[in-house]
PDB file of N, CA, C, O and CB in Angstrom:
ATOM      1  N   UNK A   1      -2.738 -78.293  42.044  1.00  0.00           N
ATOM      2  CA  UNK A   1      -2.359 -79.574  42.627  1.00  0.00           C
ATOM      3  C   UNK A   1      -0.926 -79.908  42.216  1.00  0.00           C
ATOM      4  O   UNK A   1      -0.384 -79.916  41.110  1.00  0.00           O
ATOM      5  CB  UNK A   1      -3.340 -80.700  42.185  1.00  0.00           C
ATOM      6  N   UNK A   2      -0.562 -80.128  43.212  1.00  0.00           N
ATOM      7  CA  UNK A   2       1.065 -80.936  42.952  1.00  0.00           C
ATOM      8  C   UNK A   2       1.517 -82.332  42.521  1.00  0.00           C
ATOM      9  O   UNK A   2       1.316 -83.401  43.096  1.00  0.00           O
ATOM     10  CB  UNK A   2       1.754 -80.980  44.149  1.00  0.00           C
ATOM     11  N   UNK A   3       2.294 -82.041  41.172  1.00  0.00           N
ATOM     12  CA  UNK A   3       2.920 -83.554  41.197  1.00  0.00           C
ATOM     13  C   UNK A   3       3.809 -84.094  41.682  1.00  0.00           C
ATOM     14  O   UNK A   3       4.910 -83.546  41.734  1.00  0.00           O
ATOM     15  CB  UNK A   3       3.216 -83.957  40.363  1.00  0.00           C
ATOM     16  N   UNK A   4       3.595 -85.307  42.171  1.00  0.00           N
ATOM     17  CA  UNK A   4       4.994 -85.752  42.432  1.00  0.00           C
ATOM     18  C   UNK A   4       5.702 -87.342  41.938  1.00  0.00           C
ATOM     19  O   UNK A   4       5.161 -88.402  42.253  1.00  0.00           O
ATOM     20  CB  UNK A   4       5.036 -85.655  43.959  1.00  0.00           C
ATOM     21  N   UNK A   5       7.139 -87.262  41.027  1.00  0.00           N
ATOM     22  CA  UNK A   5       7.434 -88.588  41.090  1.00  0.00           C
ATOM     23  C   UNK A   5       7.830 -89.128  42.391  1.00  0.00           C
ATOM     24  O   UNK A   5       8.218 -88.405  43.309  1.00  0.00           O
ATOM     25  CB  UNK A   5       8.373 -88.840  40.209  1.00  0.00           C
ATOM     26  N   UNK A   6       7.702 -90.771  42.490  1.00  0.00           N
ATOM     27  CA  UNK A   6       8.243 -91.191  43.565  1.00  0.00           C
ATOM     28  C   UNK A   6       8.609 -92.796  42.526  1.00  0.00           C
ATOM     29  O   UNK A   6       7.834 -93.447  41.826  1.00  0.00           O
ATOM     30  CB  UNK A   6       7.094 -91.119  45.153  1.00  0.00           C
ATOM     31  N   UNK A   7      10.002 -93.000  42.801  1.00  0.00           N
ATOM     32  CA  UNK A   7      10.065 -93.874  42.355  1.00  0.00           C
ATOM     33  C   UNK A   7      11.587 -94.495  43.399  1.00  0.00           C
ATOM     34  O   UNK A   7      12.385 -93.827  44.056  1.00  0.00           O
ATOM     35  CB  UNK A   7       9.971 -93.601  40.785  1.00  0.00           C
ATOM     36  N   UNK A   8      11.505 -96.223  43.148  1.00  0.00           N
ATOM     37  CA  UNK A   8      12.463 -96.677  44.477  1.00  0.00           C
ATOM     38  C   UNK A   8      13.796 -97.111  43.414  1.00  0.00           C
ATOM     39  O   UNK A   8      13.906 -97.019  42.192  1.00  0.00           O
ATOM     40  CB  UNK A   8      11.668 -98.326  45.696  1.00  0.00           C
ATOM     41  N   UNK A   9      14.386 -97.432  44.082  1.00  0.00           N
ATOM     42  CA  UNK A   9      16.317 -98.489  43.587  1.00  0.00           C
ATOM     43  C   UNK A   9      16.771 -99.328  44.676  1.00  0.00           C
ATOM     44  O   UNK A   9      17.292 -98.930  45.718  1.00  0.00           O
ATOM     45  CB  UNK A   9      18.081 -97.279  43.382  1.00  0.00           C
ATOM     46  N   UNK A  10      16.563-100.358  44.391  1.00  0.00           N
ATOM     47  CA  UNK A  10      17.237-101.033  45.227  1.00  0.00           C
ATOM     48  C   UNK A  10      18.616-101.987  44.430  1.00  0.00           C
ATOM     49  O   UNK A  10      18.585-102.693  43.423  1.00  0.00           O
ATOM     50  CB  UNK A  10      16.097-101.884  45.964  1.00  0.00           C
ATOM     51  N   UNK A  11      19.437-101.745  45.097  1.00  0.00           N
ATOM     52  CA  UNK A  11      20.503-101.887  44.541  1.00  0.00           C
ATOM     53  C   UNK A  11      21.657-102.819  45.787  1.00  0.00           C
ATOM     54  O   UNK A  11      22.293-102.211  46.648  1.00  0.00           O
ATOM     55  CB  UNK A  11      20.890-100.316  44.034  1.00  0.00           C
ATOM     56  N   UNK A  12      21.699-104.132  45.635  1.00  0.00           N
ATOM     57  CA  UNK A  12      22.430-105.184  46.769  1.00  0.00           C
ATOM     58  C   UNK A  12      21.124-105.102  47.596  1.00  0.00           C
ATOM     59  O   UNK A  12      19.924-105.254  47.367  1.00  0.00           O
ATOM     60  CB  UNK A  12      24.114-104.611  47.732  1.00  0.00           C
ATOM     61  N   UNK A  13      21.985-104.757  48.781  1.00  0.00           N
ATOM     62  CA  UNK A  13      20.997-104.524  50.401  1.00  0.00           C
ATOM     63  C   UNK A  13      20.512-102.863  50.429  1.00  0.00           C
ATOM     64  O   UNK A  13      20.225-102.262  51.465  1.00  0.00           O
ATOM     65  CB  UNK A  13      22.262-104.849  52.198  1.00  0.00           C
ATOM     66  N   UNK A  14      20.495-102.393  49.332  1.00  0.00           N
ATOM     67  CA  UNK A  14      20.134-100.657  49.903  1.00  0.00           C
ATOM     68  C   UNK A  14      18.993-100.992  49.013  1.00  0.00           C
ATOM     69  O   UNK A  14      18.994-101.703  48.008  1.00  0.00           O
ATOM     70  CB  UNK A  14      21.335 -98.923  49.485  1.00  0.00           C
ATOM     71  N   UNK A  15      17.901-100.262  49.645  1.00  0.00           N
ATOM     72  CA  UNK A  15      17.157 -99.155  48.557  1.00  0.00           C
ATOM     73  C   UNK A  15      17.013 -97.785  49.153  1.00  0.00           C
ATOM     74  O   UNK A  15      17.098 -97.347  50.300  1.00  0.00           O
ATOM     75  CB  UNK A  15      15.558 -99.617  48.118  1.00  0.00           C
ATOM     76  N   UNK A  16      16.739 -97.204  47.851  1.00  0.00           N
ATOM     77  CA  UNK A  16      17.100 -95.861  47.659  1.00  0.00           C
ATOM     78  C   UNK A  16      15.582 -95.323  47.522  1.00  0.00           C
ATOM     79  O   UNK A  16      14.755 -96.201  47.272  1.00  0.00           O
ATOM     80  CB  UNK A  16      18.174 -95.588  46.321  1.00  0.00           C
ATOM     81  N   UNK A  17      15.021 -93.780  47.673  1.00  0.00           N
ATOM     82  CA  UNK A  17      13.966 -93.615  47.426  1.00  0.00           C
ATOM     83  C   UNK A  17      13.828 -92.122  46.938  1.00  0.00           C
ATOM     84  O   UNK A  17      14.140 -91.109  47.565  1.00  0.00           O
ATOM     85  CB  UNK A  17      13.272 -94.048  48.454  1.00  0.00           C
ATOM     86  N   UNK A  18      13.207 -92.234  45.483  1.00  0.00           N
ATOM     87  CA  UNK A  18      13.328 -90.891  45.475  1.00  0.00           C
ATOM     88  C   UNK A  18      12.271 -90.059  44.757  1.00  0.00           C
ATOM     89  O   UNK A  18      11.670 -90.559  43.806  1.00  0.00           O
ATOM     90  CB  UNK A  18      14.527 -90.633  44.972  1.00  0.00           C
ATOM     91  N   UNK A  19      11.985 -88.686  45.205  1.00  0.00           N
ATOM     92  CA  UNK A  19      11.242 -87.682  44.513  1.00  0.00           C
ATOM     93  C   UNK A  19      11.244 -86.609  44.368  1.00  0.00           C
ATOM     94  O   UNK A  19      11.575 -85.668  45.090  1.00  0.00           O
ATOM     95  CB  UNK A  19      10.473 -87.629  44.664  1.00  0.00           C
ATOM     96  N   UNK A  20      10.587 -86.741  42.699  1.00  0.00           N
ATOM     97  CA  UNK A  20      11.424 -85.816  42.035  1.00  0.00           C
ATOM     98  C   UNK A  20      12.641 -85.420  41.868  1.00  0.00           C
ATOM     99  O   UNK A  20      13.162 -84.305  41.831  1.00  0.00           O
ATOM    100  CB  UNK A  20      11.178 -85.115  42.212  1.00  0.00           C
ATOM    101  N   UNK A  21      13.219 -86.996  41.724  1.00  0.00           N
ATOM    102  CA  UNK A  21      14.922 -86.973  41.215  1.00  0.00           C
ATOM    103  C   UNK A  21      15.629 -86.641  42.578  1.00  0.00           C
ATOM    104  O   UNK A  21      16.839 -86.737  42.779  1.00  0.00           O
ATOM    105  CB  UNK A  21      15.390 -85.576  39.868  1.00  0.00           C
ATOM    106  N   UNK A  22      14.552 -86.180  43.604  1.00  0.00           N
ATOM    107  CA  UNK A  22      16.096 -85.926  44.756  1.00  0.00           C
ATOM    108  C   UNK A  22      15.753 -86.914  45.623  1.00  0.00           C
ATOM    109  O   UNK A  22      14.591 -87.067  45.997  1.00  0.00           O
ATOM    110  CB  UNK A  22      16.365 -84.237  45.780  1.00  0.00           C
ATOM    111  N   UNK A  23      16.947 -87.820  46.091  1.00  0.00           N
ATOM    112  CA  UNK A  23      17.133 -88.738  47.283  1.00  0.00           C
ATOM    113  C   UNK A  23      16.403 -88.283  48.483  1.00  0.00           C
ATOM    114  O   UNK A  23      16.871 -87.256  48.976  1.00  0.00           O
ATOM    115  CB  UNK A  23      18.591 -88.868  47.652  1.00  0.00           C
ATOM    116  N   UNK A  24      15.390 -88.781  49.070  1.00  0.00           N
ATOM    117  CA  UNK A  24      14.952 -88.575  50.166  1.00  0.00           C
ATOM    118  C   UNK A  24      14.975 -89.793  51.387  1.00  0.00           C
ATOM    119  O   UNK A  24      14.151 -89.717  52.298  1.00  0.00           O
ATOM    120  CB  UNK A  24      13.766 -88.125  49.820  1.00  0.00           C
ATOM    121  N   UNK A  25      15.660 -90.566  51.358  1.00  0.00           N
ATOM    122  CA  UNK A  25      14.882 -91.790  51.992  1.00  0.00           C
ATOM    123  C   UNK A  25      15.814 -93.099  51.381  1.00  0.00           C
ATOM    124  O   UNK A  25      15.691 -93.567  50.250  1.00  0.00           O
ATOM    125  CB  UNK A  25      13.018 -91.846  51.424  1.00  0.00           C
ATOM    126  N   UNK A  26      17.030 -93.682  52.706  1.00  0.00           N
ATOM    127  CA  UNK A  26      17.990 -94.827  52.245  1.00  0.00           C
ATOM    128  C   UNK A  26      17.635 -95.677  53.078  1.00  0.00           C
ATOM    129  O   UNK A  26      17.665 -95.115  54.173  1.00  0.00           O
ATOM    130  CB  UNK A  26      19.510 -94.647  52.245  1.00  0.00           C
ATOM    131  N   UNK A  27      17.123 -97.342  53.258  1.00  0.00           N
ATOM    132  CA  UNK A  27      17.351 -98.198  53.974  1.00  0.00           C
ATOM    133  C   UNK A  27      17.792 -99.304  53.399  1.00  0.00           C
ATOM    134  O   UNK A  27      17.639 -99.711  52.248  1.00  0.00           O
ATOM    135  CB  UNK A  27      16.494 -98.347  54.617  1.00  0.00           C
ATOM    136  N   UNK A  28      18.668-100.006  54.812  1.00  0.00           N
ATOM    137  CA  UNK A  28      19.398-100.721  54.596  1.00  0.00           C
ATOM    138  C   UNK A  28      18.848-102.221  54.808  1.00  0.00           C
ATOM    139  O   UNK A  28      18.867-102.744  55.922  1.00  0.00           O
ATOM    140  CB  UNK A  28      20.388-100.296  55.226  1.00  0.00           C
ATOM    141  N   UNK A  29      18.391-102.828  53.746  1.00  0.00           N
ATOM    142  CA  UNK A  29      17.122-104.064  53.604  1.00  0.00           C
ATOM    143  C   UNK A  29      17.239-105.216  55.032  1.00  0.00           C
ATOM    144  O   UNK A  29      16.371-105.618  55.806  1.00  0.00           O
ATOM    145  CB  UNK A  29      17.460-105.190  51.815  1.00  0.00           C
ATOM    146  N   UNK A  30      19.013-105.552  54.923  1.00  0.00           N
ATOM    147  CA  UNK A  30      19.113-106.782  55.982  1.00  0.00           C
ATOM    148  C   UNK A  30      19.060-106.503  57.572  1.00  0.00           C
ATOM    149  O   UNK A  30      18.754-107.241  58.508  1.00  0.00           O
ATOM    150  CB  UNK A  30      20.511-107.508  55.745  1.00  0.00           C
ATOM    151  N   UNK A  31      19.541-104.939  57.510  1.00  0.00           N
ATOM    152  CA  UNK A  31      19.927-104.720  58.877  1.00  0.00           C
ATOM    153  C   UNK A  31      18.621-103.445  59.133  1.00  0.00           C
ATOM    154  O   UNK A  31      18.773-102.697  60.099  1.00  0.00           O
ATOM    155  CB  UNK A  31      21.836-104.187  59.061  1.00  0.00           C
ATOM    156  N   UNK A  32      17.931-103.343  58.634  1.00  0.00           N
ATOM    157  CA  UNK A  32      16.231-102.779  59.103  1.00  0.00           C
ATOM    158  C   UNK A  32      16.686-100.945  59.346  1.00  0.00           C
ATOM    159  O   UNK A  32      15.887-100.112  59.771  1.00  0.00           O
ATOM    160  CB  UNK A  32      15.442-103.816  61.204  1.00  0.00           C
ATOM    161  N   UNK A  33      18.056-100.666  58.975  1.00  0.00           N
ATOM    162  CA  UNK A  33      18.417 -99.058  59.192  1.00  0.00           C
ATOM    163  C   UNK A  33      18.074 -98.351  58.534  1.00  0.00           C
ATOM    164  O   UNK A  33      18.039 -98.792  57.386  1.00  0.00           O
ATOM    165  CB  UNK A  33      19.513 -98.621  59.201  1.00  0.00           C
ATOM    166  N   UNK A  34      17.613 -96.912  58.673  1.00  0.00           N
ATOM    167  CA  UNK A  34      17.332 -96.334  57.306  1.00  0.00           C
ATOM    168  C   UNK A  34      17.551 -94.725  58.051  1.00  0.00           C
ATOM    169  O   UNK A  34      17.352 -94.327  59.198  1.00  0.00           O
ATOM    170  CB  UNK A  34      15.523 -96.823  56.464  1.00  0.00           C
ATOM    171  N   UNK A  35      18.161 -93.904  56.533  1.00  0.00           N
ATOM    172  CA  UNK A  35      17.933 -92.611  56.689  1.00  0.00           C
ATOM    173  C   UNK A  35      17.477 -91.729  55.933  1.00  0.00           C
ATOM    174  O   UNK A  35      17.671 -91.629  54.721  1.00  0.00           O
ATOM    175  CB  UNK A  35      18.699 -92.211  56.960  1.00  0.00           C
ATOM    176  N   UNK A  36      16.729 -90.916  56.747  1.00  0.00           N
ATOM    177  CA  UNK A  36      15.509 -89.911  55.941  1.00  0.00           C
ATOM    178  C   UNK A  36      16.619 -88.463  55.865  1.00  0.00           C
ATOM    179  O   UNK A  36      17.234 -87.802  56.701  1.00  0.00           O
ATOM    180  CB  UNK A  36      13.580 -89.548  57.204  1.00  0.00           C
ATOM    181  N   UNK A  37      16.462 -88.436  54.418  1.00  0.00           N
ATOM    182  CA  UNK A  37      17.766 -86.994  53.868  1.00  0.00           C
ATOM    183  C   UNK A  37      16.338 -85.676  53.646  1.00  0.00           C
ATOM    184  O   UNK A  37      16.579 -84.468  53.641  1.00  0.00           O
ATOM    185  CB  UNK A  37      19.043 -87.514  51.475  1.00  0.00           C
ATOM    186  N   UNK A  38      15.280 -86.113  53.523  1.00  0.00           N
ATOM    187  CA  UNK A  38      14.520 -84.825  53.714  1.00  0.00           C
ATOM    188  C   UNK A  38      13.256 -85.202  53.798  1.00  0.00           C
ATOM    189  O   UNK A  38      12.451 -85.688  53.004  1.00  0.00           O
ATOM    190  CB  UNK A  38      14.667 -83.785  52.662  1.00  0.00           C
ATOM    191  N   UNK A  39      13.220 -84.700  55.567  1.00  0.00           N
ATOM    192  CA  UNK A  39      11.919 -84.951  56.609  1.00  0.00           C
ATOM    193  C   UNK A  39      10.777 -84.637  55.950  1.00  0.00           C
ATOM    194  O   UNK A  39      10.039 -85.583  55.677  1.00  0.00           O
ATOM    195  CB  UNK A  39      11.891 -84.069  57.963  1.00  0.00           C
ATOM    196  N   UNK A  40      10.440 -83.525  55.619  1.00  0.00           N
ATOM    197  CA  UNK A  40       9.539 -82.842  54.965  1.00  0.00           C
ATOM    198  C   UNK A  40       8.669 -82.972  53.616  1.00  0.00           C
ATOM    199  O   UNK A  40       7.657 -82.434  53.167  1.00  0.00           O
ATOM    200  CB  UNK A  40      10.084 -82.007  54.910  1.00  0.00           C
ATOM    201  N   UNK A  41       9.550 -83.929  53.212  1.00  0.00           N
ATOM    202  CA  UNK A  41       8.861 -84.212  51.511  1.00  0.00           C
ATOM    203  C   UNK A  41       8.874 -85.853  52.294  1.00  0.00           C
ATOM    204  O   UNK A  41       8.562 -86.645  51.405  1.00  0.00           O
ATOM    205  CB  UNK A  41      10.218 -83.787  49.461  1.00  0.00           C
ATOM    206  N   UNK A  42       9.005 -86.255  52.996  1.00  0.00           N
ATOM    207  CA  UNK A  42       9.387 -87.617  53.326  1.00  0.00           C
ATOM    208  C   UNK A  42       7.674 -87.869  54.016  1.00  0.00           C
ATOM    209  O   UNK A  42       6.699 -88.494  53.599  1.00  0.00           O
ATOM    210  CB  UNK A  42      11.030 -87.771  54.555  1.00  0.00           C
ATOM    211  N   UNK A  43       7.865 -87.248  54.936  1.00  0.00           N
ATOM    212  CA  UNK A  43       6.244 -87.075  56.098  1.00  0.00           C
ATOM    213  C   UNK A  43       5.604 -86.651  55.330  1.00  0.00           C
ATOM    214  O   UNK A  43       4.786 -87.567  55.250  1.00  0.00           O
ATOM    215  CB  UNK A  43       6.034 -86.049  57.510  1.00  0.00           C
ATOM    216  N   UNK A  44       5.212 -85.767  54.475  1.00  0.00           N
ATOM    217  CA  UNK A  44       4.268 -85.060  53.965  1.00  0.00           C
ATOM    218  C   UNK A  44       3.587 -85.380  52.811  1.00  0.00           C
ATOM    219  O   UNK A  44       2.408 -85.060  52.662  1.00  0.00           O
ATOM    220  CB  UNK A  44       4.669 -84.052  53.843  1.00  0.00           C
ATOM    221  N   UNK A  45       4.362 -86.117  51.793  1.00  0.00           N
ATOM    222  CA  UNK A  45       3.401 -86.665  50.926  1.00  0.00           C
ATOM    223  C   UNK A  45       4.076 -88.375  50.549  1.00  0.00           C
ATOM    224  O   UNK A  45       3.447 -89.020  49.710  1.00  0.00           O
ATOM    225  CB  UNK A  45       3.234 -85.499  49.465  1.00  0.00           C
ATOM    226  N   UNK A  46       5.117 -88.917  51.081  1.00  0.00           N
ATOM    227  CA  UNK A  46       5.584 -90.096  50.563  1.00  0.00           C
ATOM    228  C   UNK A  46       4.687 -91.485  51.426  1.00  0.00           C
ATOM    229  O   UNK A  46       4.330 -92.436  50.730  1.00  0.00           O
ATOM    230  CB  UNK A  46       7.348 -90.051  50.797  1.00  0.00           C
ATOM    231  N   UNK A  47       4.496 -91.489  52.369  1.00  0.00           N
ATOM    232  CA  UNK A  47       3.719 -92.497  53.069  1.00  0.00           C
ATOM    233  C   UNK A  47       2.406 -92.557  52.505  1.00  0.00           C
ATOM    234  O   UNK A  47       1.760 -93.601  52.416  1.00  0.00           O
ATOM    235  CB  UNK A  47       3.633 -92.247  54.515  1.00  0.00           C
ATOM    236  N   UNK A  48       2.008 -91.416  52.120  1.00  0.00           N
ATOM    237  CA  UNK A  48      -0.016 -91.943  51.797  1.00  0.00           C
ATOM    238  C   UNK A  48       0.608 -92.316  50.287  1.00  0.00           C
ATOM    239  O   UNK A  48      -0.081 -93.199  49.777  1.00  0.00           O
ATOM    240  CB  UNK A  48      -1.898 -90.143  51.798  1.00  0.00           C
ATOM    241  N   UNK A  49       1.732 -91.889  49.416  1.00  0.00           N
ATOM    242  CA  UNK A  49       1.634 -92.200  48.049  1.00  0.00           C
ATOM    243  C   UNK A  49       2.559 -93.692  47.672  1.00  0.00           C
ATOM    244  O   UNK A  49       2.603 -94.203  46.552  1.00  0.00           O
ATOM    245  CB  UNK A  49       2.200 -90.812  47.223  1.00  0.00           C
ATOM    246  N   UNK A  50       3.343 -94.275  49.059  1.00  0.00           N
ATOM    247  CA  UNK A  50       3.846 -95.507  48.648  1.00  0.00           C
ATOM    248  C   UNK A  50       2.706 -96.595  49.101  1.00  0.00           C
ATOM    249  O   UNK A  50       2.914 -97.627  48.464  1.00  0.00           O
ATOM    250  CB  UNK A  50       5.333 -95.759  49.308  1.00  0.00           C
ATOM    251  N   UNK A  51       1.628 -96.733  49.931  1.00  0.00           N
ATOM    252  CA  UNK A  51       1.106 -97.377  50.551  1.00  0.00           C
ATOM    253  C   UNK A  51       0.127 -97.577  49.821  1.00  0.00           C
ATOM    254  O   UNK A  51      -0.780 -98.321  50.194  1.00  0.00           O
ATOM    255  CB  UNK A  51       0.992 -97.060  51.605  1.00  0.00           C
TER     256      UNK A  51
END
């Protein structure tokens, strides 16, 4: 079984999201934008483990 950290930063209007230390996941709080830096660890285990 795999571990994984997931832990957030929000910092002003950004948060940041990350696992296992690598950035996966930036949105921008006021203006609802966000970008996913890696699809794959993003879809695959971050939605069932932030929710």
């Amino acid at each position: 079984m795999e571990r994984y950290m997931i832990h957030k930063i929000i910092i002003d209007n950004q948060l940041y999201l990350y696992m296992n230390g690598k950035l996966i996941h930036k949105r921008w709080l006021l203006k609802g934008q966000s970008y996913v830096f890696d699809l794959i660890l993003y879809v695959k285990r971050t939605l069932k483990s932030i929710k």
